[in-house]
FIKOLZA-1660 file (N, C-alpha, C; in steps of 0.1 Angstrom, whole numbers, plus 5000, padded with zeros to 4 digits):
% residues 56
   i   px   py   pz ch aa at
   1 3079 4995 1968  A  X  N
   1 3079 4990 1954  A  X CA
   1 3064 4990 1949  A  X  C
   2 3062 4993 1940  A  X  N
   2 3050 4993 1927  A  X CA
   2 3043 4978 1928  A  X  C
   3 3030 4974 1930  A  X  N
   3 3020 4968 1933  A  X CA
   3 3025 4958 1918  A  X  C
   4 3021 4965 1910  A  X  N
   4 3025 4956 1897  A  X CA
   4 3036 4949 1895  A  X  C
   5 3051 4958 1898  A  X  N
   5 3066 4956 1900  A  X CA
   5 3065 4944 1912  A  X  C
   6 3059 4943 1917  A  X  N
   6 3061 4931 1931  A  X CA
   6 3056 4919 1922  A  X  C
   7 3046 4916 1913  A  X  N
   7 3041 4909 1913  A  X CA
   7 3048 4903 1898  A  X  C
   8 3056 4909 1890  A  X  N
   8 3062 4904 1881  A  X CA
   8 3076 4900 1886  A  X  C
   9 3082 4902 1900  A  X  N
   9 3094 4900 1905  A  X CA
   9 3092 4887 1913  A  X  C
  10 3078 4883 1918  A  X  N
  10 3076 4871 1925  A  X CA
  10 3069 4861 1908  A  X  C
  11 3068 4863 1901  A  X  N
  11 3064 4854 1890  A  X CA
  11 3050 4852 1894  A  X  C
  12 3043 4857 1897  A  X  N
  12 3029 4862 1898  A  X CA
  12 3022 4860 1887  A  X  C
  13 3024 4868 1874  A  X  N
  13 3019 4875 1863  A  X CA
  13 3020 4865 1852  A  X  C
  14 3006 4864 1847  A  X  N
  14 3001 4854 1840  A  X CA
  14 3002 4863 1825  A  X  C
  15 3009 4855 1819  A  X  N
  15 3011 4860 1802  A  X CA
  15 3011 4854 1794  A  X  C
  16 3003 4859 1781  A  X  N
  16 2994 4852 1773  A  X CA
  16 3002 4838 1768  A  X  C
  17 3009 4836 1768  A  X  N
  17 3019 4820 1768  A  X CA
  17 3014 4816 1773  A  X  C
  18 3010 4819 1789  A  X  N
  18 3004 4804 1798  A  X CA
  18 2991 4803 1799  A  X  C
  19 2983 4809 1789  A  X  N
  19 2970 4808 1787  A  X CA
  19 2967 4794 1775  A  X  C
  20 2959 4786 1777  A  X  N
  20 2962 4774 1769  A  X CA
  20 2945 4772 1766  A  X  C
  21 2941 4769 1757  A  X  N
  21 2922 4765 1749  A  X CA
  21 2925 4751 1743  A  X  C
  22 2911 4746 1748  A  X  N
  22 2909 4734 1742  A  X CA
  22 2912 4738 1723  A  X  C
  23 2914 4723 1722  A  X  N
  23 2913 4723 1706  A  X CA
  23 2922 4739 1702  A  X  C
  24 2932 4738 1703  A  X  N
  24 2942 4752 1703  A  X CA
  24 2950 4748 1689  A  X  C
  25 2954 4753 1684  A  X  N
  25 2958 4755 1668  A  X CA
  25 2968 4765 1670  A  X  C
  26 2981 4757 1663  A  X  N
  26 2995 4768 1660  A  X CA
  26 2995 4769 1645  A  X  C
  27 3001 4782 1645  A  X  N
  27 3003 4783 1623  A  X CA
  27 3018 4787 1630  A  X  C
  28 3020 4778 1619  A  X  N
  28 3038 4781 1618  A  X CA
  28 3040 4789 1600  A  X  C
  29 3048 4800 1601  A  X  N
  29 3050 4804 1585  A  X CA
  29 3064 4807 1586  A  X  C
  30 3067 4796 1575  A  X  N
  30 3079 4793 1563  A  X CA
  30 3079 4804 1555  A  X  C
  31 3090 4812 1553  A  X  N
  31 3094 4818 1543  A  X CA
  31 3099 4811 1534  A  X  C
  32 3098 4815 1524  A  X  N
  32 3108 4814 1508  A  X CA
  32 3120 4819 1507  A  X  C
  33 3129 4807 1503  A  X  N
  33 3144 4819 1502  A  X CA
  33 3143 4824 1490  A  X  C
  34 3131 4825 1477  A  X  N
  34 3130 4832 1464  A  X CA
  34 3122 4847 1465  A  X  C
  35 3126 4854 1468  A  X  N
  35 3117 4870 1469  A  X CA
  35 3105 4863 1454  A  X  C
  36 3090 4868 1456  A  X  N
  36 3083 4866 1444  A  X CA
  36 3079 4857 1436  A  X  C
  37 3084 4847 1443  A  X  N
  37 3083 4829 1436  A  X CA
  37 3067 4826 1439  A  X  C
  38 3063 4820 1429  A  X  N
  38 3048 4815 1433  A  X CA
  38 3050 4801 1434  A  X  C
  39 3041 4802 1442  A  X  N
  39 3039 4784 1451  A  X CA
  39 3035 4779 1445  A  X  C
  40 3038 4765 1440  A  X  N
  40 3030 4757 1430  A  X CA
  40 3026 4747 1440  A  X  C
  41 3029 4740 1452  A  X  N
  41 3024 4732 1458  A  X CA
  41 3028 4731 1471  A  X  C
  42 3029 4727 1482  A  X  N
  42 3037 4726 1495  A  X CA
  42 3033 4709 1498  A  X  C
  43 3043 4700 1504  A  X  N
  43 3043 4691 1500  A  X CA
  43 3053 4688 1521  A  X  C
  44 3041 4682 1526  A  X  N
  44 3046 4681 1547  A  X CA
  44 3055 4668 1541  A  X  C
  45 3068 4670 1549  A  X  N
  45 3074 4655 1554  A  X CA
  45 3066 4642 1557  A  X  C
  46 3070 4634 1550  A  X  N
  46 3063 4619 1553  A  X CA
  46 3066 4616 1571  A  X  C
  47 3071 4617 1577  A  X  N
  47 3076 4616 1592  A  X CA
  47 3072 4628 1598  A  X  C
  48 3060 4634 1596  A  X  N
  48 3055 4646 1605  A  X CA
  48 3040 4640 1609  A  X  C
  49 3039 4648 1621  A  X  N
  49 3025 4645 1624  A  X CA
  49 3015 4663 1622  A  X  C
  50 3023 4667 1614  A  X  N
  50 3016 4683 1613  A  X CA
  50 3005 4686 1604  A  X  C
  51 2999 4673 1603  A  X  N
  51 2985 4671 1599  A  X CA
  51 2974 4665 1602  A  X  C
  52 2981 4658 1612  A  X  N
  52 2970 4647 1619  A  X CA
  52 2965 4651 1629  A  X  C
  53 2965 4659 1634  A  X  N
  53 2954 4668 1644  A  X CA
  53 2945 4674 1641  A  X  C
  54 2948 4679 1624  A  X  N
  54 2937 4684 1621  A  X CA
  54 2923 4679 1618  A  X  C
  55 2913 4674 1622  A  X  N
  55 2905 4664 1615  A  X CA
  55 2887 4672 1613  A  X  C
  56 2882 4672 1605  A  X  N
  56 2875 4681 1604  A  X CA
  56 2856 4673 1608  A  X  C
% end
């Protein structure tokens, strides 16, 4: 068996998922269900914390 093939069959092989950085940052993007609509404002759920990590 193939040197590489062994090593993805024993779970060996480190893939960029399991690579993790301090201070790491996700972007999540929301589509529109309107094709061409302009954004007047975006407005996070009061019961989210999807802003409090960010602190500058």
């Amino acid at each position: 068996m193939i040197l590489e093939l062994n090593e993805i069959v024993e779970g060996n092989v480190e893939y960029l998922d399991d690579i993790k950085f301090d201070n790491e940052v996700f972007l999540y993007i929301v589509r529109s269900p309107y094709p061409r609509a302009i954004i007047r404002s975006i407005v996070p759920p009061k019961n989210t914390s999807l802003f409090t990590h960010l602190k500058s």
